[in-house]
VOPAGU-2260 file (C-alpha; in pm, 1 decimal, decimal comma):
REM VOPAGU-2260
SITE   aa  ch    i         X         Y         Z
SITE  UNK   A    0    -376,8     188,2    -394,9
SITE  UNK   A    1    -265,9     485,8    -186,6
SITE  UNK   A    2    -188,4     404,3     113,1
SITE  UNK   A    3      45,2     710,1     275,9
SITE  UNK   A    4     260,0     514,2     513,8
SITE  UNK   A    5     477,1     749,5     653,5
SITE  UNK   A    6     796,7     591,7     792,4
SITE  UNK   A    7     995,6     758,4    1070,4
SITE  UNK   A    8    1358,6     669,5    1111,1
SITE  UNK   A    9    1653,9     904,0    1207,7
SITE  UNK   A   10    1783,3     899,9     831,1
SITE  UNK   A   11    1697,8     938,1     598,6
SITE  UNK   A   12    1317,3     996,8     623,0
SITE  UNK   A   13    1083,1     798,3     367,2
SITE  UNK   A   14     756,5     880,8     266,7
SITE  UNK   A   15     541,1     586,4     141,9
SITE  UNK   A   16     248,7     565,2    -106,3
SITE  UNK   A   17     111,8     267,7    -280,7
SITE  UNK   A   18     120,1    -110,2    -344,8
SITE  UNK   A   19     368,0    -330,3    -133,6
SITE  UNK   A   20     611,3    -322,6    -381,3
SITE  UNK   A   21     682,6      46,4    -327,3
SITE  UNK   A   22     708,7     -55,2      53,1
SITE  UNK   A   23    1001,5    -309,5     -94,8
SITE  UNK   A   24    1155,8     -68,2    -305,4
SITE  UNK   A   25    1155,8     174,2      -2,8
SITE  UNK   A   26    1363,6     -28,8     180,4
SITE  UNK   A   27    1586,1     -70,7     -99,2
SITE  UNK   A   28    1653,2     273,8     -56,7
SITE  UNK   A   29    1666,0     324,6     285,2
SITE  UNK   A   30    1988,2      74,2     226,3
SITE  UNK   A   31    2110,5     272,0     -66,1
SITE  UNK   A   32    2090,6     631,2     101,4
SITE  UNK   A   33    2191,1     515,7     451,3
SITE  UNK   A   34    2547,3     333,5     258,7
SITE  UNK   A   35    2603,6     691,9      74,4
SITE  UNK   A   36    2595,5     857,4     403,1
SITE  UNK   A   37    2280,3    1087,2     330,3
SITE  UNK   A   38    2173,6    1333,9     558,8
SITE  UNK   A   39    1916,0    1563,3     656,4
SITE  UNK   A   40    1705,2    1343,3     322,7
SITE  UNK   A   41    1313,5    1285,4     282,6
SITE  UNK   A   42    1248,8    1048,4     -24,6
SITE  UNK   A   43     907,6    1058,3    -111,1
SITE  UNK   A   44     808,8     729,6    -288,0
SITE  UNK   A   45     493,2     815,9    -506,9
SITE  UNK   A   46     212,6     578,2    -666,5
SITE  UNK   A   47      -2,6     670,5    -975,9
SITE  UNK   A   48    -283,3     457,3    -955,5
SITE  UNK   A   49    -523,6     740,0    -950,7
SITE  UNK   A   50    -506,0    1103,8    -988,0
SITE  UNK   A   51    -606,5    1103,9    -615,2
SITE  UNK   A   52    -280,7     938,5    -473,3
SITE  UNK   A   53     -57,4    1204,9    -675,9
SITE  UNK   A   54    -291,7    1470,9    -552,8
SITE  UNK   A   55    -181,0    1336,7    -198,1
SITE  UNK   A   56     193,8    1286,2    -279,0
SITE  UNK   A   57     221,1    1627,6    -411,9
SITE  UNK   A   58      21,3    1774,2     -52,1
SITE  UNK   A   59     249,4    1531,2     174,2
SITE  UNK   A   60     572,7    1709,6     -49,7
SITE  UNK   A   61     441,5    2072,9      61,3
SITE  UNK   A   62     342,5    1942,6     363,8
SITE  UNK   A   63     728,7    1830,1     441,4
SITE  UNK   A   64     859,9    2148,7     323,9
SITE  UNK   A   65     701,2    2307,7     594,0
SITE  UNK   A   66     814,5    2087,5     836,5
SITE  UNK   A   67    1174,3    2052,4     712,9
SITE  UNK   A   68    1257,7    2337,0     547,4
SITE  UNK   A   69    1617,7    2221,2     542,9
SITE  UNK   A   70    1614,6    1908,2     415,9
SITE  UNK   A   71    1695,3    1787,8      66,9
SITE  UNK   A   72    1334,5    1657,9     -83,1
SITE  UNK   A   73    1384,2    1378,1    -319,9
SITE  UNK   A   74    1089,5    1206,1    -534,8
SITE  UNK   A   75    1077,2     906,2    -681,8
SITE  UNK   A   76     798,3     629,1    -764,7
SITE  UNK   A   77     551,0     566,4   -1031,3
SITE  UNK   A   78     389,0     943,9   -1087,1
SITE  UNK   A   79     760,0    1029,3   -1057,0
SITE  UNK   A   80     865,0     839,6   -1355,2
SITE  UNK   A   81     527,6     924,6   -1567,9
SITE  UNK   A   82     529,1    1277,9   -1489,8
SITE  UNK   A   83     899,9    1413,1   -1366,7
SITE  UNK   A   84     884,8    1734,9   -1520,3
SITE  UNK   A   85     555,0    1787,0   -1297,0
SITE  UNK   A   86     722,5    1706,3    -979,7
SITE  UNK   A   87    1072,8    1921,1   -1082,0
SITE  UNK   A   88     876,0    2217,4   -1140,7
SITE  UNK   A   89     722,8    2218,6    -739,3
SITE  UNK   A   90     965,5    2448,5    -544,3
SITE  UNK   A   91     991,5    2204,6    -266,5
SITE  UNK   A   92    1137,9    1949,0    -466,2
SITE  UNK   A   93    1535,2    1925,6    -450,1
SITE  UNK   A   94    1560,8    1649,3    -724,2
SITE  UNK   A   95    1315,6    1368,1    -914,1
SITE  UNK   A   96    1485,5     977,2    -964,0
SITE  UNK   A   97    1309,3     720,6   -1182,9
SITE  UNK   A   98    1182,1     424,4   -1084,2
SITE  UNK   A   99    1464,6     224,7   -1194,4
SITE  UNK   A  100    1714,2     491,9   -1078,9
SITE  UNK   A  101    1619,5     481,9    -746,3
SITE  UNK   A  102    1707,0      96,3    -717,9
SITE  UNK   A  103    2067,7     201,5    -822,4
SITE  UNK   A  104    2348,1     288,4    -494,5
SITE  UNK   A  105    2497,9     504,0    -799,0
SITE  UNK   A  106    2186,9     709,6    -772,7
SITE  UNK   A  107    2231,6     802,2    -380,2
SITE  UNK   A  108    2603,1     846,8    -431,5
SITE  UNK   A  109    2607,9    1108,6    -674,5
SITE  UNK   A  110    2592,3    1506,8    -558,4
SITE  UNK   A  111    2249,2    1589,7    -689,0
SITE  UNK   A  112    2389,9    1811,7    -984,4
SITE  UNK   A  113    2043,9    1689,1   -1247,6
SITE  UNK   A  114    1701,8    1803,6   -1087,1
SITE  UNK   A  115    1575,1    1506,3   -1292,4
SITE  UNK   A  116    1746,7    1163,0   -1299,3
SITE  UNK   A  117    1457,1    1001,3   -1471,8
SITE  UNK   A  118    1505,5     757,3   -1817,9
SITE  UNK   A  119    1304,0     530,8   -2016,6
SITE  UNK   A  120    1129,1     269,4   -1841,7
SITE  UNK   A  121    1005,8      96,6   -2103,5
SITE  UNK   A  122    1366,3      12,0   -2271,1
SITE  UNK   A  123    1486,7    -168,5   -1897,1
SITE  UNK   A  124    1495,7    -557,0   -1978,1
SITE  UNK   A  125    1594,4    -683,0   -1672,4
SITE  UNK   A  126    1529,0    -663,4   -1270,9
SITE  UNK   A  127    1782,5    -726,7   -1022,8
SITE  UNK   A  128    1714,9    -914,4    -665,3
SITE  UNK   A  129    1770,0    -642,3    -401,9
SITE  UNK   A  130    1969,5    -776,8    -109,2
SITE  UNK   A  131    1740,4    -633,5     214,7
SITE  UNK   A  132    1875,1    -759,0     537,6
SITE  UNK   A  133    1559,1    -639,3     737,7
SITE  UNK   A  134    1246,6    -417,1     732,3
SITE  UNK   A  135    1138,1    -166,5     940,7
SITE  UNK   A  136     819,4    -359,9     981,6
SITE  UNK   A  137     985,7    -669,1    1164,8
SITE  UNK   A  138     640,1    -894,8    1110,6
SITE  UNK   A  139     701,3   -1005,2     752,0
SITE  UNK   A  140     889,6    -937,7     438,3
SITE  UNK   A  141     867,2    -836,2     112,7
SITE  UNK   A  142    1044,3    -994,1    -166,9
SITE  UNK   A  143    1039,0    -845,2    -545,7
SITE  UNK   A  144    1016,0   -1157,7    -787,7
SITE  UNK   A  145     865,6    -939,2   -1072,4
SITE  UNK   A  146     881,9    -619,0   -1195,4
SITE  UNK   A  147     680,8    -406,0   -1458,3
SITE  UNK   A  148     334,9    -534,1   -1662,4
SITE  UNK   A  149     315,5    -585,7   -2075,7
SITE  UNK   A  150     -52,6    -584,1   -2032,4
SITE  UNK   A  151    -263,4    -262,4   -2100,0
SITE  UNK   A  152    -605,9    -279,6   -1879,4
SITE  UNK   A  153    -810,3      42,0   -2016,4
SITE  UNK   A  154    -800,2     188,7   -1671,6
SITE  UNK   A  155    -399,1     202,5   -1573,5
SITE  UNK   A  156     -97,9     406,4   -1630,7
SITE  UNK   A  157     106,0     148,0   -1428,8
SITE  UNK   A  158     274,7     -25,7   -1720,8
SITE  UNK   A  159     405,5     354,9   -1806,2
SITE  UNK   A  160     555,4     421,4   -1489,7
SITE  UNK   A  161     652,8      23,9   -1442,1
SITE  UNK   A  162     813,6     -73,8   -1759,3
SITE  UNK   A  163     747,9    -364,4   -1967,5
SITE  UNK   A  164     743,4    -727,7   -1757,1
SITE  UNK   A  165    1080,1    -908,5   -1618,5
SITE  UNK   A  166    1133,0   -1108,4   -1403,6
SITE  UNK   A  167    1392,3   -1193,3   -1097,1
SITE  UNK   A  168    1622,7   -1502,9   -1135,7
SITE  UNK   A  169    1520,2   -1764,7    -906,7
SITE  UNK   A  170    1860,2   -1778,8    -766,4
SITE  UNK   A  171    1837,8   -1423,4    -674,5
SITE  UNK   A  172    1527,4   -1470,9    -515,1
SITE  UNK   A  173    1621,4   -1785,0    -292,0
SITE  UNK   A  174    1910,5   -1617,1    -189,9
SITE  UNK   A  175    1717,9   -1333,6     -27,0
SITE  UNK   A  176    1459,7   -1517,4     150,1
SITE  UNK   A  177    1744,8   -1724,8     318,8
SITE  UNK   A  178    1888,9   -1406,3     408,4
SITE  UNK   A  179    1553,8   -1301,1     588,6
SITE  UNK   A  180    1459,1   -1603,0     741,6
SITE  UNK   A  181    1827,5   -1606,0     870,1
SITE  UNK   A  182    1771,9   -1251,8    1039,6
SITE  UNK   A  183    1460,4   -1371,9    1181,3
SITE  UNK   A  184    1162,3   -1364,7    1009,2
SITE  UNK   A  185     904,2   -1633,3     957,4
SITE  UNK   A  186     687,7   -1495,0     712,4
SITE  UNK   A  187     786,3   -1386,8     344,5
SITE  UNK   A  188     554,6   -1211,9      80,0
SITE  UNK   A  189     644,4   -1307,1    -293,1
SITE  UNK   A  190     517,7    -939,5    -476,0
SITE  UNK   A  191     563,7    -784,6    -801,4
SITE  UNK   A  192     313,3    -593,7   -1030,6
SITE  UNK   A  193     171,1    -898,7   -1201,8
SITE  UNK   A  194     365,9   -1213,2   -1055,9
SITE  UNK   A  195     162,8   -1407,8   -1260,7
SITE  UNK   A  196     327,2   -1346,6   -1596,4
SITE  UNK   A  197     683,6   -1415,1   -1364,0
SITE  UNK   A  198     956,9   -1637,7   -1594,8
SITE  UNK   A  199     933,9   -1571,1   -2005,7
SITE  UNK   A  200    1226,7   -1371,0   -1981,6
SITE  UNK   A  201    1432,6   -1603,4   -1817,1
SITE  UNK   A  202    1661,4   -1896,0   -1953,0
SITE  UNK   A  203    1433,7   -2191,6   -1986,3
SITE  UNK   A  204    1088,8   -1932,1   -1896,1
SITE  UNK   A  205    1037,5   -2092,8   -1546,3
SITE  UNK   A  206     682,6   -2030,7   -1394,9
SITE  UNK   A  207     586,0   -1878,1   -1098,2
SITE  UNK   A  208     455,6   -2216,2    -945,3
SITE  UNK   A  209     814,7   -2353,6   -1074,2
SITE  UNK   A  210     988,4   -2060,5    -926,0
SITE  UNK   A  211     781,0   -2072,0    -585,9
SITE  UNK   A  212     850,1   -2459,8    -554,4
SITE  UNK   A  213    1250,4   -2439,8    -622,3
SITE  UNK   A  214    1197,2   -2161,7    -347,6
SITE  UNK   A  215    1069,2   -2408,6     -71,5
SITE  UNK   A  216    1262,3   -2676,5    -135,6
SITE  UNK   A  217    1576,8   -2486,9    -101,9
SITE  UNK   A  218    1458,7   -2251,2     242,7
SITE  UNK   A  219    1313,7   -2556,4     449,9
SITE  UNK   A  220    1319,3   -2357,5     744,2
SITE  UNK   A  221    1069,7   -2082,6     596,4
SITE  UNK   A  222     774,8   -2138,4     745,7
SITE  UNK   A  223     477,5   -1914,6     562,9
SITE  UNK   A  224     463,8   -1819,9     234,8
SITE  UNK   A  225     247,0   -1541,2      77,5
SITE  UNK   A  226     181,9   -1435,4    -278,6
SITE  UNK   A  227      58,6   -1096,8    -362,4
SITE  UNK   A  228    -193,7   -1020,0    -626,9
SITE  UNK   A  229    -274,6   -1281,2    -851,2
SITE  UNK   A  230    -454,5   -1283,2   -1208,9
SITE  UNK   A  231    -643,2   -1608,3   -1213,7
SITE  UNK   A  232    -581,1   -1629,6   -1559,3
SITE  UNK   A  233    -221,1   -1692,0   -1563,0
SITE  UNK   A  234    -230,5   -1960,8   -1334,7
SITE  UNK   A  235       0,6   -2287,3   -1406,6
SITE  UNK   A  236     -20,1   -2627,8   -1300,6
SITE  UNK   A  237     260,3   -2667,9   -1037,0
SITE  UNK   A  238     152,8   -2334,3    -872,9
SITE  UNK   A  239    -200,5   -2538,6    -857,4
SITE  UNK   A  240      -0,1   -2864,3    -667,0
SITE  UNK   A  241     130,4   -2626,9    -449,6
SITE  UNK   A  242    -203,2   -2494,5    -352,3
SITE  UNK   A  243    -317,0   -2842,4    -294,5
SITE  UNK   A  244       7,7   -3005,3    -160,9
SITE  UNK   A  245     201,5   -2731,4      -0,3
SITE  UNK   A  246      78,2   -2634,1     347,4
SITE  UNK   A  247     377,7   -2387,9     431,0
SITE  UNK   A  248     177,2   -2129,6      97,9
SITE  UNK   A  249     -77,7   -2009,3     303,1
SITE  UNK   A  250    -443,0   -2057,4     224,5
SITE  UNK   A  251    -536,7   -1670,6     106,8
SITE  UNK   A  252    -480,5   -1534,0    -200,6
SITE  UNK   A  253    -565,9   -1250,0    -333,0
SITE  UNK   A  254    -719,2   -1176,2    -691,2
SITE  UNK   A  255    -730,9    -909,0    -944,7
SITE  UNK   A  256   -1116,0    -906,4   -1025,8
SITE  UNK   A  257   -1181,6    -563,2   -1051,2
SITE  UNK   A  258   -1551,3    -636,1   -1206,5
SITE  UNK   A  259   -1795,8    -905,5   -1212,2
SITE  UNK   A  260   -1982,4    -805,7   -1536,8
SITE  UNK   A  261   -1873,5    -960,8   -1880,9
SITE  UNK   A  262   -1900,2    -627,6   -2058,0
SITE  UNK   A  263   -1741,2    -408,2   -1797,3
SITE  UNK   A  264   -1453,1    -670,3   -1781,2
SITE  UNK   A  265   -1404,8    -608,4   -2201,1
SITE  UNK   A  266   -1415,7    -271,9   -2175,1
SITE  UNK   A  267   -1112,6    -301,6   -1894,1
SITE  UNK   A  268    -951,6    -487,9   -2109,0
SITE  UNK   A  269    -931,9    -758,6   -1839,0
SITE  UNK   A  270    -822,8   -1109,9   -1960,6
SITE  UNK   A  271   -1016,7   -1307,8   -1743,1
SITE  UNK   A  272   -1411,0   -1366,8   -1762,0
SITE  UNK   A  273   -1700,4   -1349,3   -1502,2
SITE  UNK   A  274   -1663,4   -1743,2   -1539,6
SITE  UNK   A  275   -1326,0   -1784,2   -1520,2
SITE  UNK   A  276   -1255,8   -1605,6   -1166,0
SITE  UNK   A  277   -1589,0   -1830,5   -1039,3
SITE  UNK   A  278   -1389,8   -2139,0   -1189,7
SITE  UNK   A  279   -1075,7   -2088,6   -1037,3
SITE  UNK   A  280   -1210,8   -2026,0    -685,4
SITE  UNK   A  281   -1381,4   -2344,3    -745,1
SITE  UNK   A  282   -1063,5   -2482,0    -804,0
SITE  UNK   A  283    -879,8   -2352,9    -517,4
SITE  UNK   A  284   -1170,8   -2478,0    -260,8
SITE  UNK   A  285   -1176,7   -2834,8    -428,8
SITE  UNK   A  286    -792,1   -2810,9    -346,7
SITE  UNK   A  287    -754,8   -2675,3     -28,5
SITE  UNK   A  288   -1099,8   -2633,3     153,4
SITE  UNK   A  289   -1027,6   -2394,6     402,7
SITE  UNK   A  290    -894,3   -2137,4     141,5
SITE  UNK   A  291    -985,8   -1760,5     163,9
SITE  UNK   A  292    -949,9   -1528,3    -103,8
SITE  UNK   A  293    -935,3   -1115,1    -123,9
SITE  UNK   A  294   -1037,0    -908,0    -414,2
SITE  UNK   A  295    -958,4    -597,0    -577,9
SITE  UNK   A  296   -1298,1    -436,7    -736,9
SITE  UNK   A  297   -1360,2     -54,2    -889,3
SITE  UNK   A  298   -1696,3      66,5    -860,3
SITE  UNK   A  299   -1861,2     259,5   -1138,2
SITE  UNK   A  300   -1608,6     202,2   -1420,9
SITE  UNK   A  301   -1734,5     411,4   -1695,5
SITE  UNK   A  302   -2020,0     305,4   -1855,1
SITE  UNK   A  303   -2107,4      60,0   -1567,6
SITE  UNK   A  304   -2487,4      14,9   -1525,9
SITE  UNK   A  305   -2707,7     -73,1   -1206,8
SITE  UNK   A  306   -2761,1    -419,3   -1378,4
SITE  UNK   A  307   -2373,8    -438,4   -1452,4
SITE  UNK   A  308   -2291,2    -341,7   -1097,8
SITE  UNK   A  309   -2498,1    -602,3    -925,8
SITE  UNK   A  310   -2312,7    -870,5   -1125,8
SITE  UNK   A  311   -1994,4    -752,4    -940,8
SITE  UNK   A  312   -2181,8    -776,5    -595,4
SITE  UNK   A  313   -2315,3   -1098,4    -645,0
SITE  UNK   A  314   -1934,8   -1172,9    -740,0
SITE  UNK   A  315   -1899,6   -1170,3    -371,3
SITE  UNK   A  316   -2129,6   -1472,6    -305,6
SITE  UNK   A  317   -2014,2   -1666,0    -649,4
SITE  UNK   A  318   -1694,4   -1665,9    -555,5
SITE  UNK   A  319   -1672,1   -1688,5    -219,1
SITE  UNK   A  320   -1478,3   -1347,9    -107,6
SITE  UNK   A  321   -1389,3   -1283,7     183,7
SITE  UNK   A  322   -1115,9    -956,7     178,1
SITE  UNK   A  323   -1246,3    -681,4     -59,3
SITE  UNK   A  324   -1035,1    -370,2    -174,4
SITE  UNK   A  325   -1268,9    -140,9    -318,5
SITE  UNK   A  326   -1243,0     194,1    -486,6
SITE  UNK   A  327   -1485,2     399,9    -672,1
SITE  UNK   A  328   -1324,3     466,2   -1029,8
SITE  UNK   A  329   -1090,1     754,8   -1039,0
SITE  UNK   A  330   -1033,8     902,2   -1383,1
SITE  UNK   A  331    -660,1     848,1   -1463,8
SITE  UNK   A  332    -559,7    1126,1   -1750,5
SITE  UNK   A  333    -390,4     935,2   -2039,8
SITE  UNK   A  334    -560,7     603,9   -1990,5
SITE  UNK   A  335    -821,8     497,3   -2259,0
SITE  UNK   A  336   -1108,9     436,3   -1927,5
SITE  UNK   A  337   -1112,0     824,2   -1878,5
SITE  UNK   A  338   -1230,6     900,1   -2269,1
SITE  UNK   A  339   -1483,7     659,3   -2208,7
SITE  UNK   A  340   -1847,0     795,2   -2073,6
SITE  UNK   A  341   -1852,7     866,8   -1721,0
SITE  UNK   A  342   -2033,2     750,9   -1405,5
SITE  UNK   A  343   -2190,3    1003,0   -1184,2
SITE  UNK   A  344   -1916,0    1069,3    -925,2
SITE  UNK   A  345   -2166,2    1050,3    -655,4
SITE  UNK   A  346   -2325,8     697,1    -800,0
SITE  UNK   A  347   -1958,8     564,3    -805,2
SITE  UNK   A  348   -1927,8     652,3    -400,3
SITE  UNK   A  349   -2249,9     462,9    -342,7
SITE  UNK   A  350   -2163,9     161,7    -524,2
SITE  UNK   A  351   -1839,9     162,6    -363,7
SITE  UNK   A  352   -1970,3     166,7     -30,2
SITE  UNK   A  353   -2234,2     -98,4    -100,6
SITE  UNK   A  354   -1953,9    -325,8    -213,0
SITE  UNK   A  355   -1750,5    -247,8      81,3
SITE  UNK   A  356   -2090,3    -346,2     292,1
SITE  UNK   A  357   -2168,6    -637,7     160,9
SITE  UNK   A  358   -1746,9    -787,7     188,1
SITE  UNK   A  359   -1798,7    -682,0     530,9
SITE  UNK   A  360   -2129,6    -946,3     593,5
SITE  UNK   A  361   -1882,3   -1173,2     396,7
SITE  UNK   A  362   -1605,1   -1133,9     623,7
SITE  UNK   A  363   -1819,7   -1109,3     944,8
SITE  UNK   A  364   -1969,4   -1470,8     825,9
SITE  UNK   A  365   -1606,8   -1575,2     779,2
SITE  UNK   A  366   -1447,1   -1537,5    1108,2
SITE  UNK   A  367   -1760,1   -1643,0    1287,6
SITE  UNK   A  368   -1659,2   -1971,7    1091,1
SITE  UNK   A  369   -1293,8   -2017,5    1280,3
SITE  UNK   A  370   -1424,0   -1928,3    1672,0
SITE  UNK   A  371   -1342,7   -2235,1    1867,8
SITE  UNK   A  372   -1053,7   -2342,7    1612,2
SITE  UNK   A  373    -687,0   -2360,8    1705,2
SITE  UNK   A  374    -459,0   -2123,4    1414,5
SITE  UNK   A  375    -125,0   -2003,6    1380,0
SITE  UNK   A  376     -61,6   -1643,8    1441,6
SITE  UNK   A  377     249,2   -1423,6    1291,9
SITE  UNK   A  378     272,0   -1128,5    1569,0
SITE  UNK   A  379     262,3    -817,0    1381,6
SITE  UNK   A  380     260,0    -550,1    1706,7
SITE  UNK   A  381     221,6    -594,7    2089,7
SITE  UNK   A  382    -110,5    -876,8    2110,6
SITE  UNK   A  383    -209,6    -767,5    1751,7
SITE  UNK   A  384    -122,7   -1062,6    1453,8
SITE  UNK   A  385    -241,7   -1229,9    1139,4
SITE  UNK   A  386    -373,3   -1631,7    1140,5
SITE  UNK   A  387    -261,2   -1879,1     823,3
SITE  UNK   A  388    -595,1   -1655,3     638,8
SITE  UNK   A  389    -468,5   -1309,3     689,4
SITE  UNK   A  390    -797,0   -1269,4     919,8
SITE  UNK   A  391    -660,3   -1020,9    1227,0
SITE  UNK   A  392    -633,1   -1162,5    1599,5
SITE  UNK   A  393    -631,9    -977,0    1931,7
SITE  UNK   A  394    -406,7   -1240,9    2175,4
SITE  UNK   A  395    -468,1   -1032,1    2461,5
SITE  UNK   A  396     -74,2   -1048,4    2560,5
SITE  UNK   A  397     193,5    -878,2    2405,6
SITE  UNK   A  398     418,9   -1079,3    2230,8
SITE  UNK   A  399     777,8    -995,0    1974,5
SITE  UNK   A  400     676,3    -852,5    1641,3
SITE  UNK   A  401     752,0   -1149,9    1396,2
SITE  UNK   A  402     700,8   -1400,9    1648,5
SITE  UNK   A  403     505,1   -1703,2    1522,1
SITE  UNK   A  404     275,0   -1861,2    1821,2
SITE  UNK   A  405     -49,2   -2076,0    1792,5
SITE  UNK   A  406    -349,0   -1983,6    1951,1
SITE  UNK   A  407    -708,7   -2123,5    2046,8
SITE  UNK   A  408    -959,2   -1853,4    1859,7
SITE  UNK   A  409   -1271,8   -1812,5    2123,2
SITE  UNK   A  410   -1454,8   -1501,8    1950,6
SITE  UNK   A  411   -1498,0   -1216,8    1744,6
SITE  UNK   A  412   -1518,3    -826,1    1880,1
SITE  UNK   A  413   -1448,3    -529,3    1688,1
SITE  UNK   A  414   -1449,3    -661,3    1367,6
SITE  UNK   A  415   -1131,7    -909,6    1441,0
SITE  UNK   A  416   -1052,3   -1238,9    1605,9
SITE  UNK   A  417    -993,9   -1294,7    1982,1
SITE  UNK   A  418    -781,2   -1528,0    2087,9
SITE  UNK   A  419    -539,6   -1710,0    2322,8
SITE  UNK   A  420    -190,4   -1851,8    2283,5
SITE  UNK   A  421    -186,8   -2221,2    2379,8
């Protein structure tokens, strides 16, 4: 979901929106432009997830134009590669790349002599692993296993700005973790737009849990590993040994729910049931106890009813949530969701908000649950870092970003942990 995290560097200058793997990609393209010697560059790196975030990539473009009236404005990204011609016709914008362009050095290298470098998506049958020697967020890192989605939920343009599904080889992706855990870092994030479905289109269709296993047994020294959004659907068994056996995967993952009502799920064209997201957090908990999981939800999908909408909340309790991501549904033109009937725009905001309330009692009863325990935190900035659950600690000492330290939690202020390194 939009996220507009603007990243400062000399050059070039890259504008953020989106999901984490835009955050990858932008890296990726810090590397690319930086090699070709670009200067004077702001590469805004769009998401189309909702009308909303291109109505803020296309003010943050103006925006820069203002401020650098100079500089060469590139845009890339998912609205980029759905809508190009949209983008190329805004004054301020000096060229538009695809989303599969812009992982090309060719692409930076070039004199910008086509406004719009933008080609299929949906005929790209393959996904390379991008070499990234560091972020600019030294805490963790980002690795790309998967790229693209082949499913069509009612409510996203994604797969059109995405491409279809593939997937990185697992060579590809050991490499690069060894390469990051070389330069320093102790946490890695496995992400992709559906890492579930990671492996068909490789020789011998590996599975994620395959994929994620080879991965540890070859980087020994890593020691925490995160996976991004997962679709409790697609699950397979040695991703569920893992969960139980492997205590370097951390114990929070986070789920594509979206909706807790039968109905509302079939008209999303979700795959998963109401039971089948309670069953697999059963699962996980049988497995690994002290296992936290965060959700994405949209509130007031169209034709969502009160009773519908308080099957989602009590989602919350059912399964056990703990980290919400909530949105009130945003109409995205060309999806089949916004020809369905409508929710009231204002009934959407207050469901919204009364989702976001009631993850917040969940999360407040969570971290009252680790006070007095001892947990391992990854420094993110100064005393600031993240325990084994992604739950946020205050160390009251400033410590290296990326450093990994443990620390004796004693209380909870400001809606995070307090703690202090043993």
């Amino acid at each position: 979901m939009p996220d507009d995290g603007r990243v400062k560097t000399g050059d070039p200058e890259i504008v953020t929106f989106g999901c984490r793997l835009n955050s990858y990609e932008s890296e990726v393209m810090r590397a690319h432009a930086r090699n070709a010697g670009l200067e004077d560059v702001v590469i805004v790196n769009t998401c189309a997830v909702t009308s909303e975030a291109e109505r803020q990539a296309r003010q943050t473009i103006r925006k820069l134009r203002r401020e650098r009236p100079d500089a060469r404005i590139v845009v890339t990204g998912c609205a980029a590669q759905i809508d190009p011609q949209r983008f190329a016709a805004m004054p301020e914008v000096d060229q538009v790349i695809g989303n599969q362009e812009k992982l090309q050095a060719e692409s930076w290298g070039l004199p910008p002599t086509e406004k719009i470098l933008v080609n299929d998506i949906m005929s790209v049958k393959e996904t390379a692993g991008h070499l990234i020697g560091g972020f600019e967020d030294r805490a963790r890192a980002f690795v790309q296993v998967q790229q693209g989605c082949d499913h069509r939920c009612t409510f996203c343009i994604i797969p059109f700005g995405r491409g279809p599904s593939r997937s990185v080889p697992i060579g590809a992706v050991v490499e690069q973790v060894q390469a990051l855990v070389k330069a320093g870092y102790n946490e890695v994030v496995l992400s992709g737009v559906d890492i579930t479905s990671y492996g068909p289109d490789l020789p011998g269709s590996p599975t994620l849990g395959q994929m994620v296993r080879r991965l540890l047994a070859c980087v020994p020294e890593l020691p925490r590993l995160r996976l991004s959004s997962l679709d409790c659907i697609e699950m397979d068994e040695d991703l569920w040994r893992l969960i139980e056996h492997e205590p370097r995967l951390m114990p929070h993952l986070h789920l594509s729910l979206q909706a807790g009502d039968d109905m509302i799920l079939k008209r999303m064209k979700r795959r998963h049931s109401r039971a089948d997201a309670v069953a697999f957090c059963q699962r996980v908990r049988r497995l690994r106890p002290d296992a936290v999981f965060g959700a994405d939800f949209i509130a007031g999908f169209p034709t969502e009813t009160e009773e519908m909408f308080a099957n989602t909340l009590k989602m919350v309790e059912d399964c056990g949530l703990t980290w919400l991501h909530v949105f009130p549904y945003s109409p995205r033109p060309g999806t089949p969701a916004a020809r369905m009937p409508q929710v009231d725009g204002a009934v959407r905001k207050e469901r919204a908000a009364r989702l976001r309330a009631v993850g917040a009692e969940a999360e407040a009863r969570m971290l009252a649950t680790l006070v007095g325990r001892s947990a391992s935190v990854l420094v993110e900035k100064d005393d600031l870092g993240r325990t084994e659950h992604f739950a946020e600690i205050r160390l009251g000492v400033a410590l290296p970003p990326g450093s990994l330290v443990r620390a004796t939690i004693t209380g909870v202020a400001n809606g995070a942990l307090t703690g202090t390194p043993l």
